[in-house]
Short mmCIF file of the C-alpha atoms (twelve columns), coordinates in Angstrom:
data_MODEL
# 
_entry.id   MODEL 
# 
loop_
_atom_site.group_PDB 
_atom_site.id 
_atom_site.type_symbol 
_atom_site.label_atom_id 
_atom_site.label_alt_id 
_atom_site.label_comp_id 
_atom_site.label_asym_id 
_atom_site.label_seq_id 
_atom_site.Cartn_x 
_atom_site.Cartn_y 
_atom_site.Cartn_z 
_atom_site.pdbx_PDB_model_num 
ATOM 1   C CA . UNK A 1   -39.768 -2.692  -10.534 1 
ATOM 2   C CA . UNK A 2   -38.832 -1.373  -7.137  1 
ATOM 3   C CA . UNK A 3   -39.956 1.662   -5.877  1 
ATOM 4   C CA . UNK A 4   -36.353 3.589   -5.765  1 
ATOM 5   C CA . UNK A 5   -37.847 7.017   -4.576  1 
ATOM 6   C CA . UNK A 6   -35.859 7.670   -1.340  1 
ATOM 7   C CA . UNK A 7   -37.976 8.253   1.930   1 
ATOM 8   C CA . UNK A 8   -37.363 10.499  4.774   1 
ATOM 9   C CA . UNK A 9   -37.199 9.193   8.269   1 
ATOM 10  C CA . UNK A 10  -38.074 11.778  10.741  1 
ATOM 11  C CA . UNK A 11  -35.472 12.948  12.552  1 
ATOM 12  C CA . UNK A 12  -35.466 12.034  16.332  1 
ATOM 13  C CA . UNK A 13  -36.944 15.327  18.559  1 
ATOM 14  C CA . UNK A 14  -34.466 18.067  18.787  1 
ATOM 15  C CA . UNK A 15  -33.010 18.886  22.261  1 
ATOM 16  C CA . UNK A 16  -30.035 16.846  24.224  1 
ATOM 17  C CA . UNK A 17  -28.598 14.280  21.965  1 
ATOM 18  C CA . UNK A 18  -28.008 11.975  25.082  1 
ATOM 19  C CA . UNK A 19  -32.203 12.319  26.004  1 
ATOM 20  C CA . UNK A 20  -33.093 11.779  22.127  1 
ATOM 21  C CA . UNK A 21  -35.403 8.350   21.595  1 
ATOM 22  C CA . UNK A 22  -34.721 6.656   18.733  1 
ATOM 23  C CA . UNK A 23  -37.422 7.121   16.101  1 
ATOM 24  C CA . UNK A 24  -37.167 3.880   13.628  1 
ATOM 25  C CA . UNK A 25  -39.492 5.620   10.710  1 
ATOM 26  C CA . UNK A 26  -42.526 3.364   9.549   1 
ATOM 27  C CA . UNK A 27  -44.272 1.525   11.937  1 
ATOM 28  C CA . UNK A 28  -43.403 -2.704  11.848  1 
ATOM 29  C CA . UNK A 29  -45.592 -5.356  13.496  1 
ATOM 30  C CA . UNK A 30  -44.500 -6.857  16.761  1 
ATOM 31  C CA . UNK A 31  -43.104 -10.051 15.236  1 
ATOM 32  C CA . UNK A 32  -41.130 -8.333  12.371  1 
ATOM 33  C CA . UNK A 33  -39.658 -5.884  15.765  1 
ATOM 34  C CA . UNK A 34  -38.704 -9.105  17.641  1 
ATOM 35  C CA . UNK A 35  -37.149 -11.046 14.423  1 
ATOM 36  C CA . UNK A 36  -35.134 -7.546  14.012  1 
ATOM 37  C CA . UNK A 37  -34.236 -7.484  17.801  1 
ATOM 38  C CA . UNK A 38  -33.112 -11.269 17.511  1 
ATOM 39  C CA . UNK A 39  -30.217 -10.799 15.375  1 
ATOM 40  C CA . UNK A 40  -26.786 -9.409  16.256  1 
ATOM 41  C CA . UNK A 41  -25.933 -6.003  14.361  1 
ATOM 42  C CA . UNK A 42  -22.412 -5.506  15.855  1 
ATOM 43  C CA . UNK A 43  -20.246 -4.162  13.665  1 
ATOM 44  C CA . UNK A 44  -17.386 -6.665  12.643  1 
ATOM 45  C CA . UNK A 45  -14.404 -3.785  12.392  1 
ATOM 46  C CA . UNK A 46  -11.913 -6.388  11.609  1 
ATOM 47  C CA . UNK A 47  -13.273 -6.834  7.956   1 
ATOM 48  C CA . UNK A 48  -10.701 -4.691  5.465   1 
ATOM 49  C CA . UNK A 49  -13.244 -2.552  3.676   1 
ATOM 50  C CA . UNK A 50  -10.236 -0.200  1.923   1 
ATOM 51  C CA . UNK A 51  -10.042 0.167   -2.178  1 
ATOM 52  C CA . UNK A 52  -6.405  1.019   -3.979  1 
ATOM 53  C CA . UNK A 53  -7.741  4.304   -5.293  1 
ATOM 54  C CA . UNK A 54  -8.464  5.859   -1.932  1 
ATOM 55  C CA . UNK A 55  -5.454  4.275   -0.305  1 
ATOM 56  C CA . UNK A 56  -3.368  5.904   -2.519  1 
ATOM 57  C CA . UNK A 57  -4.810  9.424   -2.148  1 
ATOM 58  C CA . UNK A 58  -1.402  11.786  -1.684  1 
ATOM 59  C CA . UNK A 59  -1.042  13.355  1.246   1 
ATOM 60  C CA . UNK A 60  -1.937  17.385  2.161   1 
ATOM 61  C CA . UNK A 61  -5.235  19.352  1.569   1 
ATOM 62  C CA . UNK A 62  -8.173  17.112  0.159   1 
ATOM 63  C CA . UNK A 63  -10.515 19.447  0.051   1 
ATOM 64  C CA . UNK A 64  -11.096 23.240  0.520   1 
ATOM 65  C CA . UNK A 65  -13.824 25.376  1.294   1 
ATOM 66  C CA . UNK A 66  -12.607 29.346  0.325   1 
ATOM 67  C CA . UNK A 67  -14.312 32.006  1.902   1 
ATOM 68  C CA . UNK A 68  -17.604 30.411  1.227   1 
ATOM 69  C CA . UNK A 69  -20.721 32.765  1.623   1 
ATOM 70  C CA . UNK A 70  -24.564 31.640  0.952   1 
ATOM 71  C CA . UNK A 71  -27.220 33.715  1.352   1 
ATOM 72  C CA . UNK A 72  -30.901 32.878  1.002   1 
ATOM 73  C CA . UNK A 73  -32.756 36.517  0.257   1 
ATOM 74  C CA . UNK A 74  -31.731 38.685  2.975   1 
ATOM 75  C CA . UNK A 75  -30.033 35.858  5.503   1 
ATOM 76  C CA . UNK A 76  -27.159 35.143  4.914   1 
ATOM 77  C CA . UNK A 77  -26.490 31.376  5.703   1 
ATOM 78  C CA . UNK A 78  -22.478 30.966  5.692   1 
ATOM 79  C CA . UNK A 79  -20.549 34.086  6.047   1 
ATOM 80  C CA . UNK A 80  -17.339 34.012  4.288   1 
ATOM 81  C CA . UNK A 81  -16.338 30.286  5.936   1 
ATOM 82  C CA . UNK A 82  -12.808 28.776  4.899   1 
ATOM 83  C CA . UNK A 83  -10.912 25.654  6.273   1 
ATOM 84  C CA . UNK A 84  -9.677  22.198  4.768   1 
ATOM 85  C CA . UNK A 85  -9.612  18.593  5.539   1 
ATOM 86  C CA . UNK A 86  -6.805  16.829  4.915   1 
ATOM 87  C CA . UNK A 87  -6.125  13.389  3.163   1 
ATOM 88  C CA . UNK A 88  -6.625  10.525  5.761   1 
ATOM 89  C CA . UNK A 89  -8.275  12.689  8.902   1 
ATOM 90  C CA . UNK A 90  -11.815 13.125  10.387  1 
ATOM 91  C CA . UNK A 91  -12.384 16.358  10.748  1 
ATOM 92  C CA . UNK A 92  -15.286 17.991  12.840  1 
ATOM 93  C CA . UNK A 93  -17.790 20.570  12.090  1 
ATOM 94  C CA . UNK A 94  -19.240 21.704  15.221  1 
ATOM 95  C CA . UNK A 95  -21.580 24.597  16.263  1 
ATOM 96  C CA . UNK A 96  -24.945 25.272  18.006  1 
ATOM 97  C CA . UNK A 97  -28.330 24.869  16.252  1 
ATOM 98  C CA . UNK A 98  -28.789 27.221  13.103  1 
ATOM 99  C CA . UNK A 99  -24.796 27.515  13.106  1 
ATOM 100 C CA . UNK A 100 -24.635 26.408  9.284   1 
ATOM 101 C CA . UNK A 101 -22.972 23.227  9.562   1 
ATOM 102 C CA . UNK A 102 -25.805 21.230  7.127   1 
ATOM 103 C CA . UNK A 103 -25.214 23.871  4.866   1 
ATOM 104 C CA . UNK A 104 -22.060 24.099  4.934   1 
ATOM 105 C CA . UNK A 105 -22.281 20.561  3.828   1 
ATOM 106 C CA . UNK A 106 -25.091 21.064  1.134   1 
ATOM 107 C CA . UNK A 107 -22.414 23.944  -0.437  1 
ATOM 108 C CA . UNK A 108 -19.821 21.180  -0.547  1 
ATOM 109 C CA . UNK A 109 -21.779 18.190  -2.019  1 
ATOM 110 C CA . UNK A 110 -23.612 20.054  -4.872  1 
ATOM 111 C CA . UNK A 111 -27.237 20.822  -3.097  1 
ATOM 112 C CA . UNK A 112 -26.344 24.777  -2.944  1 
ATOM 113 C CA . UNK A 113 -24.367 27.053  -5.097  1 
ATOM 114 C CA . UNK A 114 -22.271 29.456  -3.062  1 
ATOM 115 C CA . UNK A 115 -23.200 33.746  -3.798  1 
ATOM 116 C CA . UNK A 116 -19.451 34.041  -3.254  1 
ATOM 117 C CA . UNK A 117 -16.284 32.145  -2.793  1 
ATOM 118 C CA . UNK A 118 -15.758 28.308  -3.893  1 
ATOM 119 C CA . UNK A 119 -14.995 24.666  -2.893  1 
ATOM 120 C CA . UNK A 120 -11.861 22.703  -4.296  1 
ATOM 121 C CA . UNK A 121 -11.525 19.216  -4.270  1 
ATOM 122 C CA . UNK A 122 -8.377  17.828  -4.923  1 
ATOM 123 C CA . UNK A 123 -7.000  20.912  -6.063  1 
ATOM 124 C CA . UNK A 124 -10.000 21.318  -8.663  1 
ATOM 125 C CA . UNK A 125 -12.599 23.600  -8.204  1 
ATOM 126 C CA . UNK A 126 -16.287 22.252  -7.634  1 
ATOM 127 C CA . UNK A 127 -17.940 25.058  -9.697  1 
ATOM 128 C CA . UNK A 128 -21.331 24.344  -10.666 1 
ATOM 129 C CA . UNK A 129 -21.274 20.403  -11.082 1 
ATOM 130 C CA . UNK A 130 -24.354 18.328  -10.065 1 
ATOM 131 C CA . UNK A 131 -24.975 16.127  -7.529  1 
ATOM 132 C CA . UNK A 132 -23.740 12.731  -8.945  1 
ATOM 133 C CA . UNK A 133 -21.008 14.087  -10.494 1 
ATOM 134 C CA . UNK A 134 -19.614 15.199  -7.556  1 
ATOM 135 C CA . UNK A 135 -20.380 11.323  -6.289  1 
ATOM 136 C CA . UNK A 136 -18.435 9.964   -8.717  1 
ATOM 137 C CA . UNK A 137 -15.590 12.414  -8.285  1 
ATOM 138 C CA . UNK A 138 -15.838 11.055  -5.093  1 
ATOM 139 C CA . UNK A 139 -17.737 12.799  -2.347  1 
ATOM 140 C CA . UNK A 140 -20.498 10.778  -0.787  1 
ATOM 141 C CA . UNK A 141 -22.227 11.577  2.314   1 
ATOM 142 C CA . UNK A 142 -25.479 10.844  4.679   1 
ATOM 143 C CA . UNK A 143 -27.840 12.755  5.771   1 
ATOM 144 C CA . UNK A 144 -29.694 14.350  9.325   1 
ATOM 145 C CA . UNK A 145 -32.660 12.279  8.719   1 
ATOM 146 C CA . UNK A 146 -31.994 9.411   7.087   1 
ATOM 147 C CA . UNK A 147 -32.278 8.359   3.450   1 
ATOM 148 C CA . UNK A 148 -32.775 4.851   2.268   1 
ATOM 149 C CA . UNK A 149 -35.103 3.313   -0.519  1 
ATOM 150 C CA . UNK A 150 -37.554 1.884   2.141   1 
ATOM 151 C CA . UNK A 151 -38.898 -0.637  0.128   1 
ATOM 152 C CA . UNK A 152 -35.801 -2.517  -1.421  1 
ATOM 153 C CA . UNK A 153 -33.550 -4.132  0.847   1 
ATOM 154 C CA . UNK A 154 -30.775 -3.841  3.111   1 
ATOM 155 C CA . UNK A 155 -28.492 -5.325  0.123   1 
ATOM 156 C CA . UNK A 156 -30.306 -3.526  -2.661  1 
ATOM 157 C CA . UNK A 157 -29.426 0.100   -0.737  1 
ATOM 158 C CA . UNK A 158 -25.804 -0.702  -0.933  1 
ATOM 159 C CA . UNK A 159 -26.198 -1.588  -4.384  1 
ATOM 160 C CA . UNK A 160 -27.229 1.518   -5.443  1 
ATOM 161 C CA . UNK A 161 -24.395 2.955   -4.507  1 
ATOM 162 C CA . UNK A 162 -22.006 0.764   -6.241  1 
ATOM 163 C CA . UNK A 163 -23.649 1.642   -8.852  1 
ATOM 164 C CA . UNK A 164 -22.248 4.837   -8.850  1 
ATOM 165 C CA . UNK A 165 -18.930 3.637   -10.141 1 
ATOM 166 C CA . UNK A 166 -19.735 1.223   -12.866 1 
ATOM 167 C CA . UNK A 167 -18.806 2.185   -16.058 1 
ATOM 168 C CA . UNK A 168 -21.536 -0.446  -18.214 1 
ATOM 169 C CA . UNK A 169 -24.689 1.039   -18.972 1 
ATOM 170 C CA . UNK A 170 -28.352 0.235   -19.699 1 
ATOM 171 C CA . UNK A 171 -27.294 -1.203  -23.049 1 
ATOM 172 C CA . UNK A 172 -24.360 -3.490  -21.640 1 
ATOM 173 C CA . UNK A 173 -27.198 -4.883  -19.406 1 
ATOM 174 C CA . UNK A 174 -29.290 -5.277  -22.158 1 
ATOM 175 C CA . UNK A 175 -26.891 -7.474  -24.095 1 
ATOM 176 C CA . UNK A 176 -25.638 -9.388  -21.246 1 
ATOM 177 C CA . UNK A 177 -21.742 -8.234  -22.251 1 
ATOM 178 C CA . UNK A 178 -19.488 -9.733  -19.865 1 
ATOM 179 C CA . UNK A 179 -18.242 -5.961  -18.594 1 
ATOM 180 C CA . UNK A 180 -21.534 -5.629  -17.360 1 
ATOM 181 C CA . UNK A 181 -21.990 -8.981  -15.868 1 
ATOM 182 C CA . UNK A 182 -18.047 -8.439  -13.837 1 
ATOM 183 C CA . UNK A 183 -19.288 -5.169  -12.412 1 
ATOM 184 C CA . UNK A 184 -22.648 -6.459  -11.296 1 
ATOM 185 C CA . UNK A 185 -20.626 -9.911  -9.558  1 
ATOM 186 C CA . UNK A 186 -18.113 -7.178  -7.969  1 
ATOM 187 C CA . UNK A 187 -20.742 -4.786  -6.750  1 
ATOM 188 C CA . UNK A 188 -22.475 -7.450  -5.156  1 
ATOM 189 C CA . UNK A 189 -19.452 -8.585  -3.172  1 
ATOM 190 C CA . UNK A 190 -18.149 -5.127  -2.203  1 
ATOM 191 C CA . UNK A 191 -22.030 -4.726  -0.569  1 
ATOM 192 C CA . UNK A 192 -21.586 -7.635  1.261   1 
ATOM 193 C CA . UNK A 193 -18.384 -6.813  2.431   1 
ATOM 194 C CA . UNK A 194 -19.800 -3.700  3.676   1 
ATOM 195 C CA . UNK A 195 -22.848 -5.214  5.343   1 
ATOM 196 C CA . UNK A 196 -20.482 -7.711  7.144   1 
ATOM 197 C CA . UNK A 197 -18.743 -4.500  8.212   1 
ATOM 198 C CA . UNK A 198 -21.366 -2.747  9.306   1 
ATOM 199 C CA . UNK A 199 -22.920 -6.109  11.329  1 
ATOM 200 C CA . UNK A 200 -25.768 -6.045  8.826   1 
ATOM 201 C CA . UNK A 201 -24.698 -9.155  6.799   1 
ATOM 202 C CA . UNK A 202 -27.488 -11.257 8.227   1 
ATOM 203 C CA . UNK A 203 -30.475 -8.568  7.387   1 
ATOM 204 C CA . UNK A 204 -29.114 -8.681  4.006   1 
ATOM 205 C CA . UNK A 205 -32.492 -9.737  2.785   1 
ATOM 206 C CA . UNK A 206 -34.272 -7.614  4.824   1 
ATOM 207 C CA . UNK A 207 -36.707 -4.257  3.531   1 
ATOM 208 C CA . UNK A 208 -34.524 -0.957  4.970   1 
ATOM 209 C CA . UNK A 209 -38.377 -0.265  6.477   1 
ATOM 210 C CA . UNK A 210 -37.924 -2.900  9.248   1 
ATOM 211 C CA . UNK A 211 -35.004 -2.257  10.314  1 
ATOM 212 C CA . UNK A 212 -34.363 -1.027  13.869  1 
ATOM 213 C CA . UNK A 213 -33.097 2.949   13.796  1 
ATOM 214 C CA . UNK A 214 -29.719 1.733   14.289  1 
ATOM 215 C CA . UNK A 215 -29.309 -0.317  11.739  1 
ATOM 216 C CA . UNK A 216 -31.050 2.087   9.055   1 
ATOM 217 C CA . UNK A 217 -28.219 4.938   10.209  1 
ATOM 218 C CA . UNK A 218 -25.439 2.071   9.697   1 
ATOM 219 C CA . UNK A 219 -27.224 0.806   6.386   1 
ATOM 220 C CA . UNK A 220 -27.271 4.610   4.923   1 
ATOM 221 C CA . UNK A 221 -23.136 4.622   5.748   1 
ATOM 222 C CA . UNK A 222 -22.516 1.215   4.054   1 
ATOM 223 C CA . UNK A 223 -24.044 2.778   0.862   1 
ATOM 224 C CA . UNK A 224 -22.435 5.605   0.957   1 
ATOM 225 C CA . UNK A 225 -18.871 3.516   1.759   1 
ATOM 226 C CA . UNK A 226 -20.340 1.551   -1.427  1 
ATOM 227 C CA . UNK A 227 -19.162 4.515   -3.486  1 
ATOM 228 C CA . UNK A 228 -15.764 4.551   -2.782  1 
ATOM 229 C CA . UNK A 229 -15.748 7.559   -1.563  1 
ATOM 230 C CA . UNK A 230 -12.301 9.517   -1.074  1 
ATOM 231 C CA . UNK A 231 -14.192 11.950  1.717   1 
ATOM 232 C CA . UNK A 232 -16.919 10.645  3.421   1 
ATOM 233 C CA . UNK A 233 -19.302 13.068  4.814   1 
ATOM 234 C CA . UNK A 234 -21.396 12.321  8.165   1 
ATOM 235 C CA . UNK A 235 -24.556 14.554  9.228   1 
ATOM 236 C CA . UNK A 236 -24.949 13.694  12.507  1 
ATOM 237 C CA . UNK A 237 -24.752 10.089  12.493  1 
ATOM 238 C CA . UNK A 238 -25.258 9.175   16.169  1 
ATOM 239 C CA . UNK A 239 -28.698 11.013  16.697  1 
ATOM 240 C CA . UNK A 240 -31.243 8.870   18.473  1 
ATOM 241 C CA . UNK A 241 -28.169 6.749   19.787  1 
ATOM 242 C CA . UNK A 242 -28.004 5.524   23.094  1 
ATOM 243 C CA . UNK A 243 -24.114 5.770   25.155  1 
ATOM 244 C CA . UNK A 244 -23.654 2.093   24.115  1 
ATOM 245 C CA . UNK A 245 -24.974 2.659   20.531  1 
ATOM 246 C CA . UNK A 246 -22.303 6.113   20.135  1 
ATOM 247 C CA . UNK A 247 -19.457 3.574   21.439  1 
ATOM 248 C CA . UNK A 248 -19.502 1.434   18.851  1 
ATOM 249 C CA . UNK A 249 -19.964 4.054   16.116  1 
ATOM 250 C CA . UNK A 250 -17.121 6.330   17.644  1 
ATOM 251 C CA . UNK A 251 -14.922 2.629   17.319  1 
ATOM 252 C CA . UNK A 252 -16.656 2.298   13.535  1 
ATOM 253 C CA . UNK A 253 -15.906 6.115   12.214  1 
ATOM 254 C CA . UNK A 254 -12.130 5.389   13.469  1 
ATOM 255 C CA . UNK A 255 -11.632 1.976   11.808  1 
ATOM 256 C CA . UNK A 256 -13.364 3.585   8.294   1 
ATOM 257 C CA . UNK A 257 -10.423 6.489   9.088   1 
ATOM 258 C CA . UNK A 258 -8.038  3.649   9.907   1 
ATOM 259 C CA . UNK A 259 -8.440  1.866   6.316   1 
ATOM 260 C CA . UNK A 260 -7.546  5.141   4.388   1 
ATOM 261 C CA . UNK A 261 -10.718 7.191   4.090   1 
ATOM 262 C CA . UNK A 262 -11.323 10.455  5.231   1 
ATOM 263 C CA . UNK A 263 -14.425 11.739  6.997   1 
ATOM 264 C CA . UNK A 264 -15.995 14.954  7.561   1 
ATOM 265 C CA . UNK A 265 -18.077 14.691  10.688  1 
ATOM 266 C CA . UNK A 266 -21.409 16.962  12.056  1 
ATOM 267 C CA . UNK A 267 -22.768 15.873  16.118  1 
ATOM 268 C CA . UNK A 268 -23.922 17.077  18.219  1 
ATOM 269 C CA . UNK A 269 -22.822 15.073  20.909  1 
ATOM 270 C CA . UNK A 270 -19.639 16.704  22.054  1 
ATOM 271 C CA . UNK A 271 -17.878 13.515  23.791  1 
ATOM 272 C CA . UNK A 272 -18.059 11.708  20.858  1 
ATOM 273 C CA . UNK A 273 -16.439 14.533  18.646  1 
ATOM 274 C CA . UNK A 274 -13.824 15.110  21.244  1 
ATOM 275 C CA . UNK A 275 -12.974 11.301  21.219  1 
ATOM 276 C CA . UNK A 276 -12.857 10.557  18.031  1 
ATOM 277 C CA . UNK A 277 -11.581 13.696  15.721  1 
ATOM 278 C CA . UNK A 278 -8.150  14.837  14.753  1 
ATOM 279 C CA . UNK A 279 -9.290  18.769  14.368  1 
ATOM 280 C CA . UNK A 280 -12.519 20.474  14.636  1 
ATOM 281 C CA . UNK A 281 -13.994 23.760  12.844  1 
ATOM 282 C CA . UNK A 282 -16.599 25.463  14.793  1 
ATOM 283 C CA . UNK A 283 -19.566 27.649  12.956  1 
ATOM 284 C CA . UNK A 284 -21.814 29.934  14.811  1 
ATOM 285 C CA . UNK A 285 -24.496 32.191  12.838  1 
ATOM 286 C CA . UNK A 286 -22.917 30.756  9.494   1 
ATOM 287 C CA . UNK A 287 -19.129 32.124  10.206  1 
ATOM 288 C CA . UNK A 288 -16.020 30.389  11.555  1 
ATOM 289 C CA . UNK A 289 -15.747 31.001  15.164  1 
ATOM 290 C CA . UNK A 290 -12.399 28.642  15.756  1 
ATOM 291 C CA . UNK A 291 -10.725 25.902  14.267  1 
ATOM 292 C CA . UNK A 292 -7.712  23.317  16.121  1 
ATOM 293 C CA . UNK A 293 -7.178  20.520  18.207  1 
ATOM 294 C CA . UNK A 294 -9.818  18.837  20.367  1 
ATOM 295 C CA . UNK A 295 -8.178  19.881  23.343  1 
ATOM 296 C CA . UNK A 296 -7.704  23.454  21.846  1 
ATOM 297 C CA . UNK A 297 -11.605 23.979  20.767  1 
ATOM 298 C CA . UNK A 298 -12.912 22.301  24.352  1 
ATOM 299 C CA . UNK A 299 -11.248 25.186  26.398  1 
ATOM 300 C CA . UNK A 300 -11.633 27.943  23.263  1 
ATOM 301 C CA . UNK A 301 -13.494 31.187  25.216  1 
ATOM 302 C CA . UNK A 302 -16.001 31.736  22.352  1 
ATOM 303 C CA . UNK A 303 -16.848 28.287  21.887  1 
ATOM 304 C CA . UNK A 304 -17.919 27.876  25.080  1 
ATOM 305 C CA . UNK A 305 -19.820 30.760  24.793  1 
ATOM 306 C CA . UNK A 306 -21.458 29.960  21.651  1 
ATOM 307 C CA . UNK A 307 -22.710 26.743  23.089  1 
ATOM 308 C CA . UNK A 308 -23.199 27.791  26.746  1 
ATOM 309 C CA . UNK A 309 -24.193 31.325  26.107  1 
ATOM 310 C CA . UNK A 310 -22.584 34.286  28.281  1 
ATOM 311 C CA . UNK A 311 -23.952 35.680  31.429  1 
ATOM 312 C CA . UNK A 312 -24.767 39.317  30.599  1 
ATOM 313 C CA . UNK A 313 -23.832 40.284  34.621  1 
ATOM 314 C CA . UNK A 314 -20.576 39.145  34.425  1 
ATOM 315 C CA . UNK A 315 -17.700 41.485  34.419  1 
# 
């Protein structure tokens, strides 16, 4: 039986997204690196990766995040934080180191319980559900540093999160009922179809530990896609990227968007979130600082303080 504990890849070395080297986790030998660097990973965008039941999502607030505080002891994490995404939009959640944004996250996708305040999803309240039930209500997301079940493979990743909307059981599989047989043949085809999106088709085969950064940051998106997910969350998917690298992911994030999903997005890299969101929430010391158009947030007085600091002598 596979080992299907996930592993952490280190997260690239803090400091300017743009001077970041890619770290690709475990070490591979030479000819396994040059077999990797052999095959084409570009994305094919043109492959329709949309589902009915996210397509037909209503329009208006998707989710909500009311006057959200989290406090840890005597730090207080998120500081009563409140916005939306709407259905169909990638929205951006911005802010400096230590600003909250992760958490912010963890609050919506089950990690953390909030001390005060609450998250609504599709009008419901979260409340204290657990991690894969939130999943299957239909939040997926990735993560900082990156999450895959090293040693299965590239296809066996996305499988797992198929999985997360099959219905059959262990005792369908057991008696080989034809439910369970339908759902395995479909889940197989929708990971495919995601690999083929994501340019990872061809590594199908492949163990998630050799493959290059790149593809391991694409893979961990295809599974989450594999979910259906009606909001797909993003931590910081272009860290360790290189300009050409962030290109193709800004053109990726927009065709998922495109095909009727909606995406909450954290970077760091600010010409990537200015060229690819519709509105952006900014977070410094775990409260809202602003929220509004890219344009709006780029010449925003306290943002650029927040990032840029402000010079003490000025008057």
């Amino acid at each position: 039986m596979p080992d299907t504990t996930p592993d952490k890849t280190p997260e690239p070395a803090k400091g300017k997204v743009e001077d970041s080297t890619p770290t690709a986790g475990p070490r591979v030998d030479d000819e396994a690196t040059e077999r990797a660097e052999a095959v084409d990973t570009t994305p094919d965008t043109s492959v329709d990766i949309s589902v009915p039941e996210v397509a037909a999502l209503p329009k208006g607030k998707l989710l909500e995040v009311d006057d959200v505080t989290l406090r840890f002891g005597g730090v207080t994490a998120l500081d009563g934080v409140s916005f939306h995404i709407n259905t169909g939009e990638i929205l951006g959640l911005i802010g400096p180191n230590g600003a909250g944004k992760t958490t912010c996250f963890n609050v919506m996708t089950g990690v953390y319980q909030p001390t005060s305040g609450g998250v609504k999803f599709m009008g419901e309240p979260l409340g204290k559900r657990k991690k894969f039930q939130i999943t299957k209500l239909g939040i997926a997301r990735t993560f900082q540093n990156i999450r895959l079940f090293h040693n299965m493979t590239a296809l066996e990743n996305v499988l797992v999160g198929a999985d997360a909307h099959h219905s059959t059981g262990m005792g369908s599989a057991l008696l080989r009922l034809p439910k369970h047989h339908a759902e395995e043949s479909e889940g197989e085809d929708r990971a495919y179809e995601l690999l083929k999106f994501m340019g990872l088709d061809k590594r199908a085969n492949e163990l998630a530990r050799n493959l290059p950064y790149g593809d391991q940051r694409r893979l961990e998106i295809a599974r989450a896609l594999a979910t259906n997910p009606k909001l797909l969350c993003l931590d910081e998917p272009a860290a360790g990227f290189n300009p050409a690298e962030k290109a193709r992911l800004m053109e990726l994030i927009q065709t998922i968007r495109d095909q009727g999903y909606t995406v909450l997005l954290i970077e760091h890299d600010m010409k990537l979130v200015m060229g690819v969101t519709d509105r952006i929430v900014v977070l410094e010391f775990g409260k809202k600082i602003a929220e509004g158009l890219p344009a709006e947030i780029q010449d925003n007085p306290a943002v650029i303080a927040a990032y840029l600091g402000v010079d003490e002598d000025a008057s």
